[in-house]
C-alpha positions in Angstrom: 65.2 51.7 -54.8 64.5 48.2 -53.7 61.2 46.4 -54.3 58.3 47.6 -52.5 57.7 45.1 -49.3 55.1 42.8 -49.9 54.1 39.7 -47.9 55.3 37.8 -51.2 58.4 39.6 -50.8 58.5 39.0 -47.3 58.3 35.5 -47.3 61.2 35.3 -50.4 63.6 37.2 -48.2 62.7 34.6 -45.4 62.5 31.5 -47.7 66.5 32.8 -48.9 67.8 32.8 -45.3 65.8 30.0 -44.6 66.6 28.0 -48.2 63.2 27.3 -49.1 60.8 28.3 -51.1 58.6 31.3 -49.9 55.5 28.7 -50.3 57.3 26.7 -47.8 57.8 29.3 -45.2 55.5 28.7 -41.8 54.2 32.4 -40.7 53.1 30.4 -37.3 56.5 29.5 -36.6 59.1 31.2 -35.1 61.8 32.9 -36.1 64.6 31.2 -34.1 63.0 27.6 -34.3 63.5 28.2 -37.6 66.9 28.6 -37.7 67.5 32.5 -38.2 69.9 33.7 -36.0 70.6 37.3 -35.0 73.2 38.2 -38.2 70.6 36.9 -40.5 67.6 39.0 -38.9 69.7 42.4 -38.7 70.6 41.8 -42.3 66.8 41.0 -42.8 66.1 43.9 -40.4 68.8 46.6 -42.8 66.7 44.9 -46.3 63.4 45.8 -44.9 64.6 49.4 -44.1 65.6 49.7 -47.1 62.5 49.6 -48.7 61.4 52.4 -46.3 59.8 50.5 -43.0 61.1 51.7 -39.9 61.7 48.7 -38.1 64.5 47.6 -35.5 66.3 44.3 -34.4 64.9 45.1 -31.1 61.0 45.3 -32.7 61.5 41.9 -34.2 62.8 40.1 -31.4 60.2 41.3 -29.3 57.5 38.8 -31.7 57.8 35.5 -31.9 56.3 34.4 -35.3 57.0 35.3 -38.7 52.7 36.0 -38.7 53.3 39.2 -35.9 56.5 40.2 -38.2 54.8 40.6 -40.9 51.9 42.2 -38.7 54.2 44.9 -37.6 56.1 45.7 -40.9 52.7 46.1 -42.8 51.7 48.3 -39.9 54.7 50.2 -39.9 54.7 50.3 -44.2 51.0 51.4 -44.1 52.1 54.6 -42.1 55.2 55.3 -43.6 52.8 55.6 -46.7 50.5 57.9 -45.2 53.4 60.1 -44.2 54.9 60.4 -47.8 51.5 61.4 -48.9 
């Protein structure tokens, strides 16, 4: 099972498509400015699943900052956690 999502792990799996360092990754910005294009958000999008948030491409592109991302995938981890319980 892959690591638990986190907002430290979000930000590493942005700062590796991105290559920086998670420290150096702007929440405010968004995605596309920042040079992810769609291959590297599904791949992003298939990571994030993995670890048990049900997310789409679709729900993603409909934000445009890495802040309502992360917004919506703690949202959607939060219930997926009630439901396993």
């Amino acid at each position: 099972m892959p690591e638990p999502l986190t907002q430290d792990t979000f930000r590493a799996d942005l700062a590796e498509f991105l290559h920086l360092r998670p420290d150096e990754v702007d929440l405010a910005e968004s995605p596309l400015d920042a040079g992810l294009d769609s291959l590297r958000i599904v791949t992003l999008v298939e990571r994030w699943q993995a670890t048990g948030v049900d997310v789409s491409f679709v729900d993603l592109a409909e934000r445009t900052s890495f802040a309502q991302w992360w917004q919506l995938l703690e949202q959607r981890r939060k219930a997926a956690a009630r439901a396993d319980t």
